[in-house]
MOPAC internal coordinates of N, CA, C and O (Angstrom, degrees):
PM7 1SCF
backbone

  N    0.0000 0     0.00 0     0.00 0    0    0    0
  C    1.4560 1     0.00 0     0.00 0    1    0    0
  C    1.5280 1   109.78 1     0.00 0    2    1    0
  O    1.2310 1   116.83 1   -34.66 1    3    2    1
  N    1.5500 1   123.64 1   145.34 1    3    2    1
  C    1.1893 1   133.29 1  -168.76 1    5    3    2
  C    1.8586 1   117.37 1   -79.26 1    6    5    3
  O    1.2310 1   114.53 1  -112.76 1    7    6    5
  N    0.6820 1   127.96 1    67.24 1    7    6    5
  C    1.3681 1    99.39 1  -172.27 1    9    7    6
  C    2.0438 1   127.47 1   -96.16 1   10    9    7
  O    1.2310 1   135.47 1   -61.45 1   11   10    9
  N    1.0031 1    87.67 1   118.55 1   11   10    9
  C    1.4928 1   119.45 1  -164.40 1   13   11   10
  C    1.8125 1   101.16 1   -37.84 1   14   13   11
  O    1.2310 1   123.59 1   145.80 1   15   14   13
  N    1.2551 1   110.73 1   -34.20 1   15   14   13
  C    1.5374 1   121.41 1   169.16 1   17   15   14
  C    1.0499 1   108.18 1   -43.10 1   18   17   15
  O    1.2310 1   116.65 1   110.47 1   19   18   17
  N    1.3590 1   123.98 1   -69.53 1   19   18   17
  C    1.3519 1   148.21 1  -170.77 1   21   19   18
  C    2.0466 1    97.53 1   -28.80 1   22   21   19
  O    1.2310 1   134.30 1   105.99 1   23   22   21
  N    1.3498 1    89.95 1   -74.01 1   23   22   21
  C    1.3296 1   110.86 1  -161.43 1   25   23   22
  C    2.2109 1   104.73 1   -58.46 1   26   25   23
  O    1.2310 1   124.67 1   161.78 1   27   26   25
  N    1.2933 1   108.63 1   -18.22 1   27   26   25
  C    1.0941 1    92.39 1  -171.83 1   29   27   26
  C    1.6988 1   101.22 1  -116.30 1   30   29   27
  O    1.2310 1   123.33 1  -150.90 1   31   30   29
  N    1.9280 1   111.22 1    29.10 1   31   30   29
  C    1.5449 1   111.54 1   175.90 1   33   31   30
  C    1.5256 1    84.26 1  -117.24 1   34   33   31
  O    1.2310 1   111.66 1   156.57 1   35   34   33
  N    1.6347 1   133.32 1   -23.43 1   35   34   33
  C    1.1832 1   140.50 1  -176.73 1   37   35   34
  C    2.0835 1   101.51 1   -72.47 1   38   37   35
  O    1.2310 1   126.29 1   118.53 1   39   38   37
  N    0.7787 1   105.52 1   -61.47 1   39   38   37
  C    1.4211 1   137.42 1  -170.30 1   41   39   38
  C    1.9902 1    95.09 1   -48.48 1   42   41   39
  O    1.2310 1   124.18 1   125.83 1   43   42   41
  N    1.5148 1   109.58 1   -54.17 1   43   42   41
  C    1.5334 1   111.83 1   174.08 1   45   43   42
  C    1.8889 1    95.64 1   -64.36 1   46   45   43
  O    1.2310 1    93.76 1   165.69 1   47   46   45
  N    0.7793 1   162.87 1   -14.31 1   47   46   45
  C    1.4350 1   139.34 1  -137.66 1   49   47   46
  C    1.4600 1   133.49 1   147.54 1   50   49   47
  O    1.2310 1   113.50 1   -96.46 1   51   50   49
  N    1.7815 1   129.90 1    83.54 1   51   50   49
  C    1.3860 1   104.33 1  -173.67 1   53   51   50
  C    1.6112 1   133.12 1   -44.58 1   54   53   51
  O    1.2310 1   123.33 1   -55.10 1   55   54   53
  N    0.9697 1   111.21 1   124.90 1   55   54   53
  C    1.4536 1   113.80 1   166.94 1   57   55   54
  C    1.6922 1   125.57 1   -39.09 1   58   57   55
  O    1.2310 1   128.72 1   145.50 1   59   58   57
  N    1.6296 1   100.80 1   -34.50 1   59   58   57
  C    1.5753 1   110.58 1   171.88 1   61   59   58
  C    1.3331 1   117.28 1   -83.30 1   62   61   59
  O    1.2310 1   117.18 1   176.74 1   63   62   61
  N    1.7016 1   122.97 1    -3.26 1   63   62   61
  C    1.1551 1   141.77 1   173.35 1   65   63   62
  C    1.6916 1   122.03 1   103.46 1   66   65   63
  O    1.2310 1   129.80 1   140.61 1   67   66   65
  N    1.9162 1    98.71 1   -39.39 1   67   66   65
  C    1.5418 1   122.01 1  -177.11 1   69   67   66
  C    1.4009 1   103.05 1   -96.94 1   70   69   67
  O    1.2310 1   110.00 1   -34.34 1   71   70   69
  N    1.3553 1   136.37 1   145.66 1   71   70   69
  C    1.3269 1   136.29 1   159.11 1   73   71   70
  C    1.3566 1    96.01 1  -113.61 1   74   73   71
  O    1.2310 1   120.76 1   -55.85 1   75   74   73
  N    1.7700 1   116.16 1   124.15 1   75   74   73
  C    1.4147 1   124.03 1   159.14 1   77   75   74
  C    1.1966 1   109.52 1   -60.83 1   78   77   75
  O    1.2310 1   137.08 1   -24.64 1   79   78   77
  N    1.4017 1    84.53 1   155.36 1   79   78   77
  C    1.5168 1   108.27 1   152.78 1   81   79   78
  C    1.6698 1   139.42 1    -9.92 1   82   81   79
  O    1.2310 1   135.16 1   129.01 1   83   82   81
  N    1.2365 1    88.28 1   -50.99 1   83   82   81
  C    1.4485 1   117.43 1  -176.07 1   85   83   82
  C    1.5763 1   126.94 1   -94.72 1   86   85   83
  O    1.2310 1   132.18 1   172.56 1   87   86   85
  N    1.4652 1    94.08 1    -7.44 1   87   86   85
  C    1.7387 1   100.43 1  -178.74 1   89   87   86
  C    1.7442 1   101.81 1   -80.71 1   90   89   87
  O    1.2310 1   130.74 1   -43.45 1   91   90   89
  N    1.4603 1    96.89 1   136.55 1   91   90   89
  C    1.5877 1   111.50 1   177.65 1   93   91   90
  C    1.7259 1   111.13 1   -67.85 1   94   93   91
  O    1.2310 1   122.30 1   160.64 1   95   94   93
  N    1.4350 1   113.20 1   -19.36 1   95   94   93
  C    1.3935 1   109.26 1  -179.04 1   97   95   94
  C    2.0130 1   111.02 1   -87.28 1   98   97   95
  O    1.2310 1   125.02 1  -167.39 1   99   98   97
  N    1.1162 1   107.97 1    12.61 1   99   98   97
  C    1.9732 1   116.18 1   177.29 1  101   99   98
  C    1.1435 1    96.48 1  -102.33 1  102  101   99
  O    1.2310 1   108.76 1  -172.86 1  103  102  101
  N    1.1984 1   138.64 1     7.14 1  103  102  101
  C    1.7252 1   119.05 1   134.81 1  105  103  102
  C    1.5303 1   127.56 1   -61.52 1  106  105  103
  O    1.2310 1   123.94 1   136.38 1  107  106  105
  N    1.4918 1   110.05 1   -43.62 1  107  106  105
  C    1.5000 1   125.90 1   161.39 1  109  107  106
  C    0.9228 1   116.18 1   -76.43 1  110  109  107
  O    1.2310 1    97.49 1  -155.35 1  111  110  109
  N    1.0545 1   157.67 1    24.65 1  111  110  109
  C    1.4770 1   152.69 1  -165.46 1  113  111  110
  C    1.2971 1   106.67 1   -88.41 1  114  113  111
  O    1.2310 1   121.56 1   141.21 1  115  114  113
  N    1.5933 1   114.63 1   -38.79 1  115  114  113
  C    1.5261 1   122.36 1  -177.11 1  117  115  114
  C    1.7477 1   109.92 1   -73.77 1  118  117  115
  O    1.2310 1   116.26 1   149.06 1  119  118  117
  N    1.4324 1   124.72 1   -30.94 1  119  118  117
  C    1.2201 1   127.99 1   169.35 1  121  119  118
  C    1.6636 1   133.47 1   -50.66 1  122  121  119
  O    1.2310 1   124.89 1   -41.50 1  123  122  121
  N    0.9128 1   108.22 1   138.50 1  123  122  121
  C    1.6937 1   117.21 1   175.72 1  125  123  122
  C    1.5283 1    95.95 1   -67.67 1  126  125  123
  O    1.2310 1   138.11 1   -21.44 1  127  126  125
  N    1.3774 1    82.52 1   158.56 1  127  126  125
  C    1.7055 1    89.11 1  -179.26 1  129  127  126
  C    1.2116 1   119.79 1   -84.79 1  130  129  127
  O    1.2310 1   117.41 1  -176.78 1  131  130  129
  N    1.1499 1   122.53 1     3.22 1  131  130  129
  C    1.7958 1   124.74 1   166.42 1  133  131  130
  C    1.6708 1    99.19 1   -79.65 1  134  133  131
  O    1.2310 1   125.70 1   127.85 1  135  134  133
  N    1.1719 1   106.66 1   -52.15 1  135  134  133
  C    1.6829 1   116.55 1   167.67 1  137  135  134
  C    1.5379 1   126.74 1   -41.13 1  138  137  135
  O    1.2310 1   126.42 1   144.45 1  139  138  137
  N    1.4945 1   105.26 1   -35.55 1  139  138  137
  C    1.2908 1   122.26 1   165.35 1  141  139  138
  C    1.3234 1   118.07 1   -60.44 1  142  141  139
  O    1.2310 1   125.60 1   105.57 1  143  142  141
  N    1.5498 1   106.84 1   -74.43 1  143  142  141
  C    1.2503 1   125.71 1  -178.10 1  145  143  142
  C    1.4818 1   117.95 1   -29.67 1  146  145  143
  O    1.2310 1   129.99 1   135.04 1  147  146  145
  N    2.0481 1    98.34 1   -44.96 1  147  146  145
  C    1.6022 1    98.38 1  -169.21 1  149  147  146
  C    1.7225 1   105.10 1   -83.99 1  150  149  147
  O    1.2310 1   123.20 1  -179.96 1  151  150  149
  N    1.2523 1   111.47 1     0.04 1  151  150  149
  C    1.1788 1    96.64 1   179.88 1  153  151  150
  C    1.6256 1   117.04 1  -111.42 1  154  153  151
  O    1.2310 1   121.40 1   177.84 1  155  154  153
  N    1.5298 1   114.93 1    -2.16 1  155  154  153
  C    1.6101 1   138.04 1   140.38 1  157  155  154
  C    2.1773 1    94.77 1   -31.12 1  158  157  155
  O    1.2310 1   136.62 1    93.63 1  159  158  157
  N    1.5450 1    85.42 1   -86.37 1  159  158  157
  C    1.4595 1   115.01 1  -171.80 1  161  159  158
  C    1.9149 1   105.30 1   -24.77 1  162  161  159
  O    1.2310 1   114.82 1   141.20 1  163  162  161
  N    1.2682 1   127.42 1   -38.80 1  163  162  161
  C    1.1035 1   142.16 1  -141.54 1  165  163  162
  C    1.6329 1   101.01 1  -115.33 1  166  165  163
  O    1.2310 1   124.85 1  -179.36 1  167  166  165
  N    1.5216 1   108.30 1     0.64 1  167  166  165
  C    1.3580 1   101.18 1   176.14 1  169  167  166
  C    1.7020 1   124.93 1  -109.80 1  170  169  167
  O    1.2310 1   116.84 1   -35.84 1  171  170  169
  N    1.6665 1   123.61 1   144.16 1  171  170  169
  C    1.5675 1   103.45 1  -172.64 1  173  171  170
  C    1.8510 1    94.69 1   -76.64 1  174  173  171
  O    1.2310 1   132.71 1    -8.41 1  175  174  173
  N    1.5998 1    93.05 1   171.59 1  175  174  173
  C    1.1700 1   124.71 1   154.62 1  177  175  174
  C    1.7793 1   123.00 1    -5.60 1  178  177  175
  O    1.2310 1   130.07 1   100.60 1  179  178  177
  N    1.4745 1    98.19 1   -79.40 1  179  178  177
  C    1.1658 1   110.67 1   175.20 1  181  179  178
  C    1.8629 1   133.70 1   -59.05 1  182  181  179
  O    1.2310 1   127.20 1   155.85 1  183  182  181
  N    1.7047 1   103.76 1   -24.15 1  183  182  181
  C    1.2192 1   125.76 1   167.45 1  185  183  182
  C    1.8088 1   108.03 1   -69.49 1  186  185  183
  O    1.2310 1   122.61 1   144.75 1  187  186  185
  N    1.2368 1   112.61 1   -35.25 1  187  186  185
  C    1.4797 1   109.49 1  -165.26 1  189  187  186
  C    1.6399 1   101.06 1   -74.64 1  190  189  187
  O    1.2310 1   130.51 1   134.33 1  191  190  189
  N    1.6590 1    97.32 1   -45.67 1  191  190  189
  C    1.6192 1    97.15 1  -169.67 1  193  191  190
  C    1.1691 1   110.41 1   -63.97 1  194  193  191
  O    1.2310 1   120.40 1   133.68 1  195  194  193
  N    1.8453 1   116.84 1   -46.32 1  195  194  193
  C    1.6965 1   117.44 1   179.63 1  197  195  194
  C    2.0275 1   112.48 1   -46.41 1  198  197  195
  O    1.2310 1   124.45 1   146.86 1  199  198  197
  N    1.8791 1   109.06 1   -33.14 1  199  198  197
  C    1.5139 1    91.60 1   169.03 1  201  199  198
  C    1.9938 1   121.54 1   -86.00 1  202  201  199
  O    1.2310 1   132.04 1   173.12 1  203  202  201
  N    1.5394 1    94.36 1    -6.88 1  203  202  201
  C    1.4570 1    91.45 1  -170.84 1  205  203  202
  C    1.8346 1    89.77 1   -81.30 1  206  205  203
  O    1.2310 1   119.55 1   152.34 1  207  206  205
  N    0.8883 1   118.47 1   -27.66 1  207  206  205
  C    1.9605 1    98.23 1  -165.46 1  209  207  206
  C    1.8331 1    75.12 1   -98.15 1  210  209  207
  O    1.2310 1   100.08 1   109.56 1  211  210  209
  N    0.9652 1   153.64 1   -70.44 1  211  210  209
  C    1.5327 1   135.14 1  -178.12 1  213  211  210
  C    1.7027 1   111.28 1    -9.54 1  214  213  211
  O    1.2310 1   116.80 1   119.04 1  215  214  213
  N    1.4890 1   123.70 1   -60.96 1  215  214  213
  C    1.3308 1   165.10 1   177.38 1  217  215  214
  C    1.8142 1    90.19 1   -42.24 1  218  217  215
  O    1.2310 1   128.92 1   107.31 1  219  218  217
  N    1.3368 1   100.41 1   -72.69 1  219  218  217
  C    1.5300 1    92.83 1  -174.90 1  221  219  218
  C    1.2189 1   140.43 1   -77.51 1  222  221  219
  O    1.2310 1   120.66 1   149.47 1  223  222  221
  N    1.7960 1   116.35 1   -30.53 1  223  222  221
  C    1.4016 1   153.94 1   141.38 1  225  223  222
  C    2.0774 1    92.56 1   -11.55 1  226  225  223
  O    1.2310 1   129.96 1   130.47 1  227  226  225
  N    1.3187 1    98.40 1   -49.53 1  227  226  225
  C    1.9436 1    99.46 1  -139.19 1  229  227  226
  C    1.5825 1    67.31 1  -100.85 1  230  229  227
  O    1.2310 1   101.68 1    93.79 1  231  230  229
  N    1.5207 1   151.03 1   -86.21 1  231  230  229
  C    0.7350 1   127.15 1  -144.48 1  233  231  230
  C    1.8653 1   114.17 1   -61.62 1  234  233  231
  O    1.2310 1   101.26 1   165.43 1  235  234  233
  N    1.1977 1   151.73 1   -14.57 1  235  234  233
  C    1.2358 1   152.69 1  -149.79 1  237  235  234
  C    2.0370 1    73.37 1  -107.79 1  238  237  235
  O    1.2310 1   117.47 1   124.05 1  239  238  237
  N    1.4290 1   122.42 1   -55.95 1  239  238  237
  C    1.5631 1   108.83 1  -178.71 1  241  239  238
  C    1.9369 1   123.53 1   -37.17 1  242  241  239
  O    1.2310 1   133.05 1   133.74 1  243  242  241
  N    1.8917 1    92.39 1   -46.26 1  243  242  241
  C    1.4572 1    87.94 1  -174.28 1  245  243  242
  C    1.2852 1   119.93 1   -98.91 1  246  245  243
  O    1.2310 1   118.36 1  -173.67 1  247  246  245
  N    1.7917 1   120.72 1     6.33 1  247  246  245
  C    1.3622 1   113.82 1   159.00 1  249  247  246
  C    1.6431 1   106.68 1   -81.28 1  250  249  247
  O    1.2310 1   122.86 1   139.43 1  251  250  249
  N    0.8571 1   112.13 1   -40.57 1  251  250  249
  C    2.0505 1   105.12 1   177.98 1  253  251  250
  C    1.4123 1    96.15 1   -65.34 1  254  253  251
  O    1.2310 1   104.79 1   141.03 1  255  254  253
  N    1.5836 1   145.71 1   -38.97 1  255  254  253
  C    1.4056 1   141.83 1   156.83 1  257  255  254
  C    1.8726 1   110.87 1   -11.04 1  258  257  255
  O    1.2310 1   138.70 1   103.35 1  259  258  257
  N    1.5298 1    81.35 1   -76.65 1  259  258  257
  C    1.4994 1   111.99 1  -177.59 1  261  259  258
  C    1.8762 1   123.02 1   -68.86 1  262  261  259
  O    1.2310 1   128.21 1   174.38 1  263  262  261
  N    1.3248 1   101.79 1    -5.62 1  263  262  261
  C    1.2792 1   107.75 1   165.31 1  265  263  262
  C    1.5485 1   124.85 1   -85.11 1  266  265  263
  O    1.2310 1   129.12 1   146.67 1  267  266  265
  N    1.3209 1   100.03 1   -33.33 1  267  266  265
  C    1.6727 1   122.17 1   173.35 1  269  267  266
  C    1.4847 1   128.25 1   -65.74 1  270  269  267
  O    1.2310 1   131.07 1   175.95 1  271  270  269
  N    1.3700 1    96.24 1    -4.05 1  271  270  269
  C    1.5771 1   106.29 1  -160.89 1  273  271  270
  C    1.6796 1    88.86 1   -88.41 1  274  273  271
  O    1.2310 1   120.10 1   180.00 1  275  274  273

């Protein structure tokens, strides 16, 4: 299940601190978070889930990253 929370505590700030390259939310990165929010607000279904499993994919990558060290 999607939850829209998710995307707009993800959306303020990676949790791992760095956003690659590859994360769909470093287009916004430069936006305020009202800016964020409305552009959360403005996305279908399928956009939220493609960043929520993106979101988890990368974070589960850089804690096993960070386990290896």
């Amino acid at each position: 299940m999607i939850e829209t929370t998710d995307l707009y505590c993800i959306a303020y700030g990676c949790p791992k601190n760095n956003r690659n390259n590859d994360c769909p939310l470093l287009e916004i990165e430069h936006l305020s978070f009202t800016e964020k929010k409305d552009w959360i607000d403005k996305l279908d279904k399928e956009s939220e889930e493609f960043i929520l499993k993106h979101h988890s994919f990368c974070t589960k990558r850089k804690i096993t990253k960070q386990g290896k060290k």
